[in-house]
N, C-alpha and C positions, 0 to 999 in steps of 0.2 A: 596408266599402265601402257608400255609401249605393243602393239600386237606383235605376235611371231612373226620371222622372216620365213614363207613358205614357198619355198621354188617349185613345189608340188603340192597340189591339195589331197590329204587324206582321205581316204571314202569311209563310211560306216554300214556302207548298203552290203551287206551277207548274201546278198540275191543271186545264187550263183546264174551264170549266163554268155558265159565268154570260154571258146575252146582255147584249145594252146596258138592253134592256127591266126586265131582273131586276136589275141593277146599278142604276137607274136609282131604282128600288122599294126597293132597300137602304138607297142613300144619301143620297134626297130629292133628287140630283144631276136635271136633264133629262138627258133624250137628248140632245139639242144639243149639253150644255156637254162629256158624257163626249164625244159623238163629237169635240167643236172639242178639246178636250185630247187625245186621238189623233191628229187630223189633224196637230196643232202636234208631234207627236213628244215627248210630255210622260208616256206612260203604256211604261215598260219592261215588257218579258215579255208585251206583249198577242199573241196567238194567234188566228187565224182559221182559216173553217171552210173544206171546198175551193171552197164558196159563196161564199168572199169577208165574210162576214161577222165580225164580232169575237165571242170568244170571252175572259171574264174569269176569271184562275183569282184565288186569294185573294191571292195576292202581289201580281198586276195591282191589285186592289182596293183592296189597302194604298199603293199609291204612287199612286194616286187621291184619297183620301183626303189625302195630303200634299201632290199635286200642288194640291188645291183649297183646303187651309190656305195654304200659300204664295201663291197666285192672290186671295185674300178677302182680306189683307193688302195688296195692293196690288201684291206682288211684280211686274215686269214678266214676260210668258211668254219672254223672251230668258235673263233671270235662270233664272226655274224649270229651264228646258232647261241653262243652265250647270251647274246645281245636281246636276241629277241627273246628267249627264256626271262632274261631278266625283266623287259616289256610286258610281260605277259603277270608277270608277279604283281606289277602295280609301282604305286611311289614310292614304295620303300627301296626302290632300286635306282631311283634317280641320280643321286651321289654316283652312284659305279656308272652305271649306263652314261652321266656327264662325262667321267672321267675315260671311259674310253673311248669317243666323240671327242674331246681334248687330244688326248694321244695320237689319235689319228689325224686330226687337224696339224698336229705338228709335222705328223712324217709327210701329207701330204703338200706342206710349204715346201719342204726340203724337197720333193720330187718336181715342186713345180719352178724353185730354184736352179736346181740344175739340169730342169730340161729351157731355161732360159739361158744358160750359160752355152745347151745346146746350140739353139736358136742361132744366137750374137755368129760362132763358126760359121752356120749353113749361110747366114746372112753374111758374113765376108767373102765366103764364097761362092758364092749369088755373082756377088760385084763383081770377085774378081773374073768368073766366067762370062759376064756381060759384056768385062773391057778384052777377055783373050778372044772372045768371039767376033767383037771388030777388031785385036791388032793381033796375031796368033801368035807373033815371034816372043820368044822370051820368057816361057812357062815354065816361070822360077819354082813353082808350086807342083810340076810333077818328078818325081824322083828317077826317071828315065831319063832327063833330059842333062842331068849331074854326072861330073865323072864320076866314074865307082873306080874307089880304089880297093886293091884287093889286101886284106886282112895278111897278115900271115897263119898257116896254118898250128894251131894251137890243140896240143894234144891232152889230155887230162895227165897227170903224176898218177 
């Protein structure tokens, strides 16, 4: 049996022990976004103090972490909240819970497709402002530099 691929390890520790502050310093995450991913009901197992305040144990932190992979994907937060609903059900939900883990796999090829198409652009224009910045003359590429011919004025019927 091959092991899973895990770019992050799951915790099981419930031990709550981590502010927003300290979570926040963990994971590069704001306070904002961990608090808006709580307020949305996206962070199971979160614990507070009798203060009212939140309280992260390592499990909290791991579904954190997913809930913010899923969220940077584009996922909508009505999805993620489905997602982990259905997580929480058990394996009878595996099939659904694959299938939109699939879905998203795909939109996210096509984002990362044509932010590579992006790229190729910046990268010709990388060059070309490397060679206009040693030769200046000739900036085929700004549209100031073109005559402008003037349109005739076109009125609607």
């Amino acid at each position: 049996m091959i092991p899973p691929i895990r770019p992050f390890k799951p915790s099981y520790d419930r031990t709550p022990k981590y502010s927003v502050k300290e979570v926040s310093e963990m994971t590069g995450l704001s306070s904002y976004t961990i608090r808006y991913y709580d307020n949305a009901g996206l962070i199971p197992g979160l614990d507070r103090t009798e203060g009212n305040a939140r309280l992260f144990s390592d499990y909290a932190v791991s579904w954190l972490h997913l809930v913010h992979c899923l969220r940077t994907t584009g996922l909508p937060v009505e999805q993620v909240r489905h997602y982990i609903r259905l997580c929480q059900k058990g394996d009878s939900t595996i099939r659904e819970r694959g299938e939109m883990i699939f879905r998203q796999k795909k939109v996210l090829q096509q984002q990362i497709r044509e932010l590579q198409r992006q790229m190729e652009v910046l990268k010709y224009k990388e060059n070309y402002y490397k060679e206009k910045i040693r030769n200046p003359e000739n900036d085929y590429c700004n549209p100031r530099t073109h005559v402008i011919v003037q349109e005739p004025a076109v009125t609607p019927e």
